[in-house]
C-alpha positions as CSV (number, residue, x, y, z in Angstrom):
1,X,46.0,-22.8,20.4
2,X,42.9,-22.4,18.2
3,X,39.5,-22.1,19.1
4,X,37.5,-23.0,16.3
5,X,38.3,-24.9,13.3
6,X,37.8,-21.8,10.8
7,X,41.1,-21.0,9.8
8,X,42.6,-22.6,6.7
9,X,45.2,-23.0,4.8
10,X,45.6,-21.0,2.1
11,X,46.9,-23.1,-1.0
12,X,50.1,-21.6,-2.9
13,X,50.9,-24.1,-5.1
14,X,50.9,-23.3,-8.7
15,X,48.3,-22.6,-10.9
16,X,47.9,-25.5,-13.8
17,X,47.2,-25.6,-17.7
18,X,43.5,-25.3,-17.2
19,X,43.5,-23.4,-14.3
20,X,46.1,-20.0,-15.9
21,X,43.6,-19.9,-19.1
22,X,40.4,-19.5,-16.8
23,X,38.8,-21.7,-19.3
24,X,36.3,-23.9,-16.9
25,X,35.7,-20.7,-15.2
26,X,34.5,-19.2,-18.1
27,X,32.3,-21.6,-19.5
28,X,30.5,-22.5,-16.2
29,X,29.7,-18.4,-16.0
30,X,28.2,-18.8,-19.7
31,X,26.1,-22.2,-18.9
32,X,24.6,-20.3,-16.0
33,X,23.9,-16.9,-18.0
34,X,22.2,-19.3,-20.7
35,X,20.1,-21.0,-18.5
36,X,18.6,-18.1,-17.6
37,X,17.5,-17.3,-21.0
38,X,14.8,-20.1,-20.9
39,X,13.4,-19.2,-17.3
40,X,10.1,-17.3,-17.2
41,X,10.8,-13.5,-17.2
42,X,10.0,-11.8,-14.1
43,X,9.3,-8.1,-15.3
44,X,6.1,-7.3,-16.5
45,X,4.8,-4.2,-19.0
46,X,3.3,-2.0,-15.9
47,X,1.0,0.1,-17.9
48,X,-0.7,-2.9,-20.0
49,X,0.0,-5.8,-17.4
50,X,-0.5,-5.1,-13.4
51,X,0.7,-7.7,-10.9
52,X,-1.9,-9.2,-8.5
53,X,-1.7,-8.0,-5.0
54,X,-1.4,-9.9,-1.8
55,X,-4.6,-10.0,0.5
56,X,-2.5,-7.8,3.3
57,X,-1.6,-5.0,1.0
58,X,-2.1,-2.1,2.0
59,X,-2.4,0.9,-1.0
60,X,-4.1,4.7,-0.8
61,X,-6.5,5.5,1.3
62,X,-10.1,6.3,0.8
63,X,-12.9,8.2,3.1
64,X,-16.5,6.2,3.0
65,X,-19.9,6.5,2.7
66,X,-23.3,4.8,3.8
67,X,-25.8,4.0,0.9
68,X,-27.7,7.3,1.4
69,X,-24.4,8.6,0.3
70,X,-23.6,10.5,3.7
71,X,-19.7,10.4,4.8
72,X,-19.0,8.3,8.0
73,X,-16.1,10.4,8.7
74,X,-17.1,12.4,12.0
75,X,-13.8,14.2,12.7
76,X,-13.1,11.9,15.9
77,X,-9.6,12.5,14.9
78,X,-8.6,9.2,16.4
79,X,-7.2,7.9,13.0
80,X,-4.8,10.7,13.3
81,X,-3.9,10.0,16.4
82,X,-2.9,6.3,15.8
83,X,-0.8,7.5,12.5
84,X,3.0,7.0,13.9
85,X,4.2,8.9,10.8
86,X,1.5,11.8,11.6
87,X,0.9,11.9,8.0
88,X,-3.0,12.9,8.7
89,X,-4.6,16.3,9.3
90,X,-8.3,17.7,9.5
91,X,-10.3,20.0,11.1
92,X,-13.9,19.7,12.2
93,X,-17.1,21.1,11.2
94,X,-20.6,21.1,12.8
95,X,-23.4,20.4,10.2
96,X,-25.9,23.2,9.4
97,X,-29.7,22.1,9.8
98,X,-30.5,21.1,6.1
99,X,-27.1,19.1,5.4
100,X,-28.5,16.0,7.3
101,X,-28.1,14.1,3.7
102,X,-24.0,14.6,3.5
103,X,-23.1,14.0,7.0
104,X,-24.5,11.3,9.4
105,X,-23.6,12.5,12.8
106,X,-23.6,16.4,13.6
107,X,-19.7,17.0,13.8
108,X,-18.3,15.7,10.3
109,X,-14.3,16.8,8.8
110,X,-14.3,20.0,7.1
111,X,-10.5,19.3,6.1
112,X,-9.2,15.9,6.1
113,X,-5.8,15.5,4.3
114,X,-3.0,12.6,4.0
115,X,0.5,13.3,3.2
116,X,1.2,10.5,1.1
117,X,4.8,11.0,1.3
118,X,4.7,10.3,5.3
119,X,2.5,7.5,5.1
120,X,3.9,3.8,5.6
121,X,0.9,2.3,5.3
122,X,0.5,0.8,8.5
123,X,-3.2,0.6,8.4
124,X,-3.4,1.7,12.0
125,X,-6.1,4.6,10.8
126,X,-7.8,1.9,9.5
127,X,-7.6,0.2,12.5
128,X,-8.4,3.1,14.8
129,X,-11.4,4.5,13.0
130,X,-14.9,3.7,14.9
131,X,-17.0,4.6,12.4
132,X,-15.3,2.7,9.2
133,X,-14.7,5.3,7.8
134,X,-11.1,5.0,6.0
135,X,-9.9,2.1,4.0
136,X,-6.8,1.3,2.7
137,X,-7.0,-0.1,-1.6
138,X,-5.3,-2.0,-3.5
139,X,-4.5,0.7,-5.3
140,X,-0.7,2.8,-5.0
141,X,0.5,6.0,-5.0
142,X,1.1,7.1,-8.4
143,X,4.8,8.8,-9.5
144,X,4.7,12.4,-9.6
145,X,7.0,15.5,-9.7
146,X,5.8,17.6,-7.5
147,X,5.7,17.3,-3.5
148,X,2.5,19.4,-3.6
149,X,0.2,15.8,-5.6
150,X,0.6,13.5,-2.5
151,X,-1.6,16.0,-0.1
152,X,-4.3,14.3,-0.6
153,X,-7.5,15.9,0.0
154,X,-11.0,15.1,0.4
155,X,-12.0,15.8,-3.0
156,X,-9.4,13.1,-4.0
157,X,-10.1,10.5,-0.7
158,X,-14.1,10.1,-0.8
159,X,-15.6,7.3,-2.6
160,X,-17.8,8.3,-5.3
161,X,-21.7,9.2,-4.6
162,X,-24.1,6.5,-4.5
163,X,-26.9,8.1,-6.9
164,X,-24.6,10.4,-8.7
165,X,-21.9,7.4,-10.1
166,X,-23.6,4.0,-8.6
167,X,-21.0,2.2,-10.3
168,X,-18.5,4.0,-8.9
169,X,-19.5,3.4,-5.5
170,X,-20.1,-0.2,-6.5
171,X,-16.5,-0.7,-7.2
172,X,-14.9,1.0,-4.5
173,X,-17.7,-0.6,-1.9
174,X,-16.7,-3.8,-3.2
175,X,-13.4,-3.2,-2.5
176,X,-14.0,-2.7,0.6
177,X,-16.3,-5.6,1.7
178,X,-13.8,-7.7,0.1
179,X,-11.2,-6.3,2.3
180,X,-13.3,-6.7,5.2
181,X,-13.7,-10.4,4.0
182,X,-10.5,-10.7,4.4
183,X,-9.8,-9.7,7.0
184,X,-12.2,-11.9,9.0
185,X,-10.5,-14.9,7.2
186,X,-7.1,-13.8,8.5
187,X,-6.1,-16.0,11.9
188,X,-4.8,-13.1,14.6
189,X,-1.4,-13.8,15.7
């Protein structure tokens, strides 16, 4: 008794002219290898040419500032709580009377690292972060040899200075009202 109608018969018979020299088979492999030589390529020359992103991607992070140029990181460590890969560390600071213009509030992040080998880009820091303080680029993690150049630091995560390099800061603070654009324009699911 069978329960489905699967099975079939497997056919034995011999093999004719046509079939023994492979001939059809070999001609319908070539017609389909030569069609593909008048499709549109799909690689691209990385350095010279770069691929545009999709509005969801997510790249490497990047600590901000207010115009007066003052971080907006102030060490809540939330972000590093919501990180499921725990791929962020810092340590907080008070601020000394005098450095009112490099921090905003009072308790600001002495250390603030990212792993970017543990990251998966989640963009739940993003997400957790009350002051707006990290973003997520378009930008990704370039290829390197040593374990050592994905810690990324401070030095390497906060957006240029507003007086210092205003175009700079332009460019990455138009990154990131773009992104916040975006984001608004998204529906929630």
């Amino acid at each position: 008794m069978q329960l489905t109608n699967r099975a079939k018969a497997v056919d034995r018979r011999p093999l004719n002219f046509m079939e023994r020299i492979y001939m059809p088979a070999i001609l319908k492999g070539m017609g389909i290898t030569f069609s593909h030589i008048f499709k549109k390529k799909v690689t691209i020359n990385y350095p010279e040419e770069t691929r545009p992103f999709s509005p969801v991607f997510r790249g490497l992070h990047i600590l901000n500032r207010d115009a007066e140029g003052r971080e907006n990181c102030t060490a809540c460590g939330l972000c590093a709580v919501a990180c499921p890969a725990e791929a962020i560390t810092m340590e907080a600071a008070e601020r000394l009377p005098g450095e009112e213009h490099l921090y905003r509030e009072e308790k600001y992040a002495a250390k603030y690292e990212i792993n970017m080998l543990r990251c998966i880009f989640c963009g739940l820091c993003e997400e957790a972060c009350p002051k707006d303080a990290i973003y997520l680029t378009e930008t990704f993690a370039p290829a390197n040899y040593s374990r050592q150049s994905f810690i990324y630091g401070k030095d390497n995560l906060v957006i240029p200075h507003p007086q210092q390099d205003p175009e700079g800061f332009a460019k990455s603070k138009g990154l990131v009202e773009e992104r916040k654009a975006q984001a608004k324009q998204q529906p929630t699911v």
